[in-house]
C-alpha positions as CSV (number, residue, x, y, z in Angstrom):
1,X,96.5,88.2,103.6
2,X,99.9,87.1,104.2
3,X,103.1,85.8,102.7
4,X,104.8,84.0,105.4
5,X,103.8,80.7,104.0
6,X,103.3,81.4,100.4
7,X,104.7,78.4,97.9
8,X,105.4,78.0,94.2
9,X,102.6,75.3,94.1
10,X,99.9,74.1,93.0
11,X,99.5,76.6,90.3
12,X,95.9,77.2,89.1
13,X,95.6,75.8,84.9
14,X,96.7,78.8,82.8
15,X,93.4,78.1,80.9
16,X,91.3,78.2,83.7
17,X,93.6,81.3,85.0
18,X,93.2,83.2,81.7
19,X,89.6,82.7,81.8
20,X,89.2,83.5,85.9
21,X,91.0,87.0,84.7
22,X,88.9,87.5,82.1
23,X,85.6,86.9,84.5
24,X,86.9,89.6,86.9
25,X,88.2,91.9,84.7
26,X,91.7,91.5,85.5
27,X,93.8,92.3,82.8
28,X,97.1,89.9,82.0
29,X,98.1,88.5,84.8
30,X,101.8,88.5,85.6
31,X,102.1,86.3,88.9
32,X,99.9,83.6,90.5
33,X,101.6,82.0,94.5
34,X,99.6,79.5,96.0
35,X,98.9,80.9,99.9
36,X,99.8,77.6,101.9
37,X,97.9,78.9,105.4
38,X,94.4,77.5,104.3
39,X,93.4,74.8,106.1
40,X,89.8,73.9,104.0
41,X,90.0,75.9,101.0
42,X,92.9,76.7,98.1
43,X,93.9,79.8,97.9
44,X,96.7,82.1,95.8
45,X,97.8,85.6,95.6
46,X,97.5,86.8,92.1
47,X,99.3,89.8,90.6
48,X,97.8,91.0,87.6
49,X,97.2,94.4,85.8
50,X,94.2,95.3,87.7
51,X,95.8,95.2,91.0
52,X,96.6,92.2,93.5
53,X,94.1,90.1,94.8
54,X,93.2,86.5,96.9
55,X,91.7,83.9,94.7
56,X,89.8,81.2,96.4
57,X,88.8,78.1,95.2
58,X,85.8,76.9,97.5
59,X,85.6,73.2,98.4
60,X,83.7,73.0,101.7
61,X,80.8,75.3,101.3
62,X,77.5,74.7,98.8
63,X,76.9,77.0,95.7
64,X,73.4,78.7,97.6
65,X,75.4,79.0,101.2
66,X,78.4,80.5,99.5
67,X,76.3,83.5,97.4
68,X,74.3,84.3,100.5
69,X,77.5,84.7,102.8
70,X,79.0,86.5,100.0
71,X,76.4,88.9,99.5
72,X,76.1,89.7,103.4
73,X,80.1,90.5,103.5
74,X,79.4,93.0,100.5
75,X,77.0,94.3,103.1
76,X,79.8,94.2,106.1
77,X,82.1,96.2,103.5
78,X,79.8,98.7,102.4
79,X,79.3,99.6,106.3
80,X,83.3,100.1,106.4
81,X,84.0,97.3,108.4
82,X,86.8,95.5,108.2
83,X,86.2,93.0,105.6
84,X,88.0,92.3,102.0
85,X,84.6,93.1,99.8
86,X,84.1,90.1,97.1
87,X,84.9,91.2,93.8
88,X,82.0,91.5,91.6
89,X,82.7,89.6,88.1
90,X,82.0,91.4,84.6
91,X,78.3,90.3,85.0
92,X,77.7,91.0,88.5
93,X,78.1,87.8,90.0
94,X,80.1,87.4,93.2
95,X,81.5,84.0,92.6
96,X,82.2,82.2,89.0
97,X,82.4,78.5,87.8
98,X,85.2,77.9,86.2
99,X,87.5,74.2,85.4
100,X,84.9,72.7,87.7
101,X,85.7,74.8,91.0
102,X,83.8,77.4,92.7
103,X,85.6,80.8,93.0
104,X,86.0,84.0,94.4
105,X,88.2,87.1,94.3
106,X,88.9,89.6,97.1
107,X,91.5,92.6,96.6
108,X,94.5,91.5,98.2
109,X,94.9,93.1,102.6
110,X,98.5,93.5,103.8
111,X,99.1,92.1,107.4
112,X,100.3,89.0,109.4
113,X,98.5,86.3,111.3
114,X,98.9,86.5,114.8
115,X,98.5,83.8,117.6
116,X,96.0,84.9,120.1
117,X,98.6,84.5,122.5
118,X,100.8,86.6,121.1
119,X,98.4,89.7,120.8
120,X,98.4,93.0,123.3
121,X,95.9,93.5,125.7
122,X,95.7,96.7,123.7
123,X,95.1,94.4,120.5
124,X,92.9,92.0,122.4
125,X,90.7,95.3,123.1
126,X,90.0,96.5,119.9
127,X,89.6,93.0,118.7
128,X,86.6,92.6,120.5
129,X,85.0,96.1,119.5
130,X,85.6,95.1,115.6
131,X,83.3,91.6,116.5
132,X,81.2,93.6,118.3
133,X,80.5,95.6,115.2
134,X,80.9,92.9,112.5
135,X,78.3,91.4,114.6
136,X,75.7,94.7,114.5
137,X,76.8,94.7,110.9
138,X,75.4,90.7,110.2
139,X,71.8,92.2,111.9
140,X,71.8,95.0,109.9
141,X,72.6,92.4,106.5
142,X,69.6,90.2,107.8
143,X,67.5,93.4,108.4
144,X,68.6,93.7,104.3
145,X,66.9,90.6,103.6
146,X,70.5,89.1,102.7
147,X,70.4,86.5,105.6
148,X,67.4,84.5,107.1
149,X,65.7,86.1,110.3
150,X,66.8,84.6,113.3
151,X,64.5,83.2,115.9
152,X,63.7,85.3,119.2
153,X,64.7,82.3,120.8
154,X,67.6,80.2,120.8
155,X,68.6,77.4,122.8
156,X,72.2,75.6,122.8
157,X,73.6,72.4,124.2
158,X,75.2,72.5,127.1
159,X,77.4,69.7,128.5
160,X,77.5,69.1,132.1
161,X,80.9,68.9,133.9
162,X,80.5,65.7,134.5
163,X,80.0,64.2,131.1
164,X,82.8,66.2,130.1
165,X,85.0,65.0,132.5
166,X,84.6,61.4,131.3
167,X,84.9,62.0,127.9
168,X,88.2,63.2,128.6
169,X,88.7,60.3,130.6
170,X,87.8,57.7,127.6
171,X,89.7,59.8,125.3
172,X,92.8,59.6,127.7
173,X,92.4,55.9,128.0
174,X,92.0,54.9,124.4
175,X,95.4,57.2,123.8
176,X,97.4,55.1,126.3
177,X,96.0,51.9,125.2
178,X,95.7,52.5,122.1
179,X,98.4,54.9,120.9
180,X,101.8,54.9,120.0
181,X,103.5,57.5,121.8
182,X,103.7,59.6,118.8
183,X,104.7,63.1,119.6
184,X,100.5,63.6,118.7
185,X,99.6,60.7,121.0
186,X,101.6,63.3,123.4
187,X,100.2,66.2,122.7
188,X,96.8,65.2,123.0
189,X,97.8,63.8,126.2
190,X,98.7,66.9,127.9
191,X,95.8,68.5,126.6
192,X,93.4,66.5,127.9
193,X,95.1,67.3,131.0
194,X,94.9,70.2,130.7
195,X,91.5,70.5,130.2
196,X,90.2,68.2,133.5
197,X,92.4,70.8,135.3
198,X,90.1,74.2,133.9
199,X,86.9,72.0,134.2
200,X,88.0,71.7,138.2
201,X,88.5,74.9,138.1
202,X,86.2,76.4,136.0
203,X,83.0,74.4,136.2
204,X,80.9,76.3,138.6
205,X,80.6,79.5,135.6
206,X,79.3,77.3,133.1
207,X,75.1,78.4,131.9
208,X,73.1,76.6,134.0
209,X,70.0,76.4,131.7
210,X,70.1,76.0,127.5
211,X,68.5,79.1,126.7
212,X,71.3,81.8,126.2
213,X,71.2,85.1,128.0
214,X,71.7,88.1,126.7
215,X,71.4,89.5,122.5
216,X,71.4,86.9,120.1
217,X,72.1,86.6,116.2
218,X,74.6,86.1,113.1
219,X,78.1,85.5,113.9
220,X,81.4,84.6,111.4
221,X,81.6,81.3,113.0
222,X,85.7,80.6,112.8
223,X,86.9,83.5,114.8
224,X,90.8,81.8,115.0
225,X,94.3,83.7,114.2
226,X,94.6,82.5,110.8
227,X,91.3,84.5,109.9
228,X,93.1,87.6,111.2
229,X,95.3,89.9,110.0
230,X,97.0,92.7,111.4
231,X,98.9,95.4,110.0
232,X,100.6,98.3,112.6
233,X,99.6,96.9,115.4
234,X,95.5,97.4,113.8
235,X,93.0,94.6,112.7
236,X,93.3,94.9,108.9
237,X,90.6,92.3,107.8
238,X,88.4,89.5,108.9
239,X,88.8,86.7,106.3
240,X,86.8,83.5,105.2
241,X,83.6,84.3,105.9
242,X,82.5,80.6,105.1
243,X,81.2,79.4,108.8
244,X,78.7,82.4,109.0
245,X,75.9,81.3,111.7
């Protein structure tokens, strides 16, 4: 976790704080910071006489989706991957219902977000080594039982160069038409741009048939910088482990 972009507010309810601390086992707790980086979720850095953790508030995922991808990261952590474990509350849930939110507690990771751009070819390496294990490590949770067998089979859409080219096209149109030169309205602009341009380029390696090739299985599902953190020039932790699929 990070505190680039941490804030005074919004503050969790100090009765629905006292009673989170009391869930987890906590102990008083002397600090709460609200962790502005989330994009779906709410989340806050809490320093309390147990340690320092990352309290989420879950908004976007149901109850029965959120245990299950719970209980598999438990598994990812117990096969020293690098995952924050879920904390495990005073009677041995992994989430708790508290003010009328959903919530979970991981201990706190040090490290930064960094743009994809910005990382090492060094980084970039050992980035794909840890998804290549975190991967192994979801087949070995569904071997567990903790997520639902996957099919022998798959088969995934796959858009031909042509239809995608027009889209961009429409979407290009409706901008200029429609749009007010806002610096988004220019933005989205250049990318569509730039995306005809990689399509040219680009098109001829695209699957030629729906059925994927190769190993097949659980993934995290928002693989992005802000679900990153490094620390020493290392991958620290994988976080929000809500898109598993």
């Amino acid at each position: 976790m990070t505190d680039a972009t941490v804030t005074s507010s919004p503050a969790i309810p100090d009765v629905a704080l006292a009673e989170l601390a009391s869930i987890f086992g906590l102990g008083e707790v002397r600090e709460q910071r609200y962790l502005a980086d989330g994009l779906m979720n709410a989340n806050w850095q809490v320093d309390a006489q147990a340690g320092v953790f990352a309290l989420k508030r879950v908004t976007d995922v149901s109850l029965d989706r959120l245990v299950r991808n719970q209980r598999a990261l438990s598994s990812l952590a117990a096969d020293d991957l690098p995952v924050s474990a879920p904390v495990v509350t005073a009677s041995g849930s992994l989430i708790a219902e508290v003010g009328g939110g959903v919530w979970c507690l991981f201990p706190w990771v040090a490290g930064t977000h960094v743009r994809g751009v910005d990382l090492s070819l060094f980084q970039v390496r050992s980035l794909g080594a840890e998804l290549g294990r975190l991967h192994e490590g979801l087949g070995r949770a569904c071997d567990r039982g903790l997520l639902p067998a996957t099919s022998e089979t798959l088969t995934a859409d796959v858009t031909a160069p042509e239809r995608a080219v027009e889209m961009s096209e429409r979407l290009s149109i409706a901008v200029r038409e429609k749009g007010n030169r806002s610096p988004f309205d220019v933005a989205a602009t250049v990318a569509l741009e730039q995306r005809r341009a990689l399509l040219d380029q680009h098109a001829d390696r695209r699957p030629q048939d729906a059925v994927p090739w190769g190993r097949h299985g659980w993934t995290h599902g928002d693989v992005q910088y802000r679900n990153l953190l490094w620390a020493d020039g290392e991958l620290s932790a994988v976080l929000d482990w809500d898109r598993v699929g």
